[in-house]
C-alpha positions as CSV (number, residue, x, y, z in Angstrom):
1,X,-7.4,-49.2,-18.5
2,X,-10.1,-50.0,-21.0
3,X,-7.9,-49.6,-24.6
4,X,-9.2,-50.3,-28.5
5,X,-6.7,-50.3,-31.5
6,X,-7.9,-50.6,-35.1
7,X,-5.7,-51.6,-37.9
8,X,-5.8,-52.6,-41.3
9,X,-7.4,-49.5,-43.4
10,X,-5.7,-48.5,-46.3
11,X,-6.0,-47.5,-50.0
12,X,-8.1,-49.8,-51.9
13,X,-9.7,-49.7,-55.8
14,X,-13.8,-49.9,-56.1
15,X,-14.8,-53.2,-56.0
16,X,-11.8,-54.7,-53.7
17,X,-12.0,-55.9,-50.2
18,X,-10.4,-54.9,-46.7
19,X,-10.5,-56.7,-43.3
20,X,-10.2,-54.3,-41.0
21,X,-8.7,-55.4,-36.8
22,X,-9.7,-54.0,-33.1
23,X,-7.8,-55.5,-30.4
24,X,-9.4,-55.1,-26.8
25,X,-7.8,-54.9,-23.6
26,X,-8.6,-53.9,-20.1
27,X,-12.2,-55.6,-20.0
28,X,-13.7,-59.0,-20.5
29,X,-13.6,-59.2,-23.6
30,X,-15.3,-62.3,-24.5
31,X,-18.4,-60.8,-22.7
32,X,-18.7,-57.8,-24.5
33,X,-20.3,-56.5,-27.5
34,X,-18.2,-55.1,-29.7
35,X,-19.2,-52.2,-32.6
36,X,-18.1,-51.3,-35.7
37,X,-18.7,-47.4,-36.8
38,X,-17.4,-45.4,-39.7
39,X,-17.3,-41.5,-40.6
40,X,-17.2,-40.6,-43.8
41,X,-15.6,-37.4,-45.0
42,X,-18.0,-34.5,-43.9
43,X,-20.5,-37.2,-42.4
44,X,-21.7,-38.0,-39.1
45,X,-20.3,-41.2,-37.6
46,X,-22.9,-44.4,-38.3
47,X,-23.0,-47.5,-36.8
48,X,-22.0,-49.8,-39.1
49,X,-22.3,-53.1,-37.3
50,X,-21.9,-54.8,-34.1
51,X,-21.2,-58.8,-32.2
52,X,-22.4,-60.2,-29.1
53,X,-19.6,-61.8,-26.7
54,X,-19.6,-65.1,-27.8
55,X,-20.0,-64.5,-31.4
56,X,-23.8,-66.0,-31.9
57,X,-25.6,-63.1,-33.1
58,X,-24.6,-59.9,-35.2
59,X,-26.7,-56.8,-36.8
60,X,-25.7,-54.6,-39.7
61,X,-26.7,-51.4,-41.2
62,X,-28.4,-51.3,-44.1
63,X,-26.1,-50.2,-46.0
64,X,-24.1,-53.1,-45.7
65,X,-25.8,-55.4,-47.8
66,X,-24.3,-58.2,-47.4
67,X,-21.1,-57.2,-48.2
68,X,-19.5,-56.8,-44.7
69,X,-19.3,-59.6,-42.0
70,X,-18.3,-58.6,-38.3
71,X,-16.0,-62.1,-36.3
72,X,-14.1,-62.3,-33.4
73,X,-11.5,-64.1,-31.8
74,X,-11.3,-64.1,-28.1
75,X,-8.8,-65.7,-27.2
76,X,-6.7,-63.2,-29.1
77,X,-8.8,-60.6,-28.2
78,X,-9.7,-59.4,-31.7
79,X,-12.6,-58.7,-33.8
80,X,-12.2,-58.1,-37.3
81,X,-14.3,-56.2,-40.1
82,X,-14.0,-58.0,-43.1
83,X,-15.3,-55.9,-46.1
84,X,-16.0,-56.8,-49.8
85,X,-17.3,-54.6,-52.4
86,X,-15.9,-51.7,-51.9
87,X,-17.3,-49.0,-52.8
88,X,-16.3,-44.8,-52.7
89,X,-19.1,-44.3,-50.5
90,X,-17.8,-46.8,-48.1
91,X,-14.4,-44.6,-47.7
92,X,-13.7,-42.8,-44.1
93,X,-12.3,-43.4,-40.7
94,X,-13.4,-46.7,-39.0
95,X,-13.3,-47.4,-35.5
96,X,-14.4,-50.1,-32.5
97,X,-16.6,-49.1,-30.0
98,X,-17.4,-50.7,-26.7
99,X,-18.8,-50.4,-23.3
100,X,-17.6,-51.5,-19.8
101,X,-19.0,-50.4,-16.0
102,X,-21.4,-47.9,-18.0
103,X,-18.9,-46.0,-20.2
104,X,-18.2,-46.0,-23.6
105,X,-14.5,-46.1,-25.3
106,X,-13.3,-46.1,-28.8
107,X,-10.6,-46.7,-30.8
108,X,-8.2,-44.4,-32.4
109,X,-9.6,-45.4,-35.6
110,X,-8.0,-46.5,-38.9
111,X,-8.7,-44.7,-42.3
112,X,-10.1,-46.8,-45.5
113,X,-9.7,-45.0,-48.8
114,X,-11.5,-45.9,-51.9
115,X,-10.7,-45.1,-55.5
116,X,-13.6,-45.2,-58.0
């Protein structure tokens, strides 16, 4: 059973930084790419970034800017969201996202607030 758990959102100020955890199980994880989304209050969910299996090549949104970096550890089965820079826009419910035998599964999600 293919599961995803984010952790690590919570209430931040403007400007302040967040790393953000999905831990994998249920597939091979150091073969998979693993995504990072977002949905923002009233939004559609975006992609906001993603890592190939072994960790050699990642792609952002443009929105990111520099400010966000996607890693993993796969040995512990983990790949973190590390975000700087926070801005309000950036608030909203972020969750993993990967695919295994042709189907998709996501995380519960975890919520990231930020004050202006």
């Amino acid at each position: 059973q293919v599961q995803l758990v984010e952790s690590g959102g919570g209430y931040v100020q403007a400007g302040e930084s967040l790393t953000l955890s999905c831990t994998g199980s249920g597939f091979r994880f150091s073969s998979n790419v693993l995504y990072w989304y977002r949905q923002g209050p009233g939004k559609e969910r975006e992609r906001v970034g993603l890592m190939n299996g072994d960790g050699s090549n990642t792609k952002y949104a443009d929105f990111v800017n520099g400010r966000f970096t996607i890693s993993r550890d796969n040995a512990k089965r983990t790949t973190y969201l590390h975000m700087t820079d926070l801005q309000p826009e950036d608030a909203g419910v972020y969750y993993c996202h990967t695919k295994w035998v042709g189907f998709p599964y996501w995380g519960p999600g975890t919520q990231v607030i930020v004050s202006s």
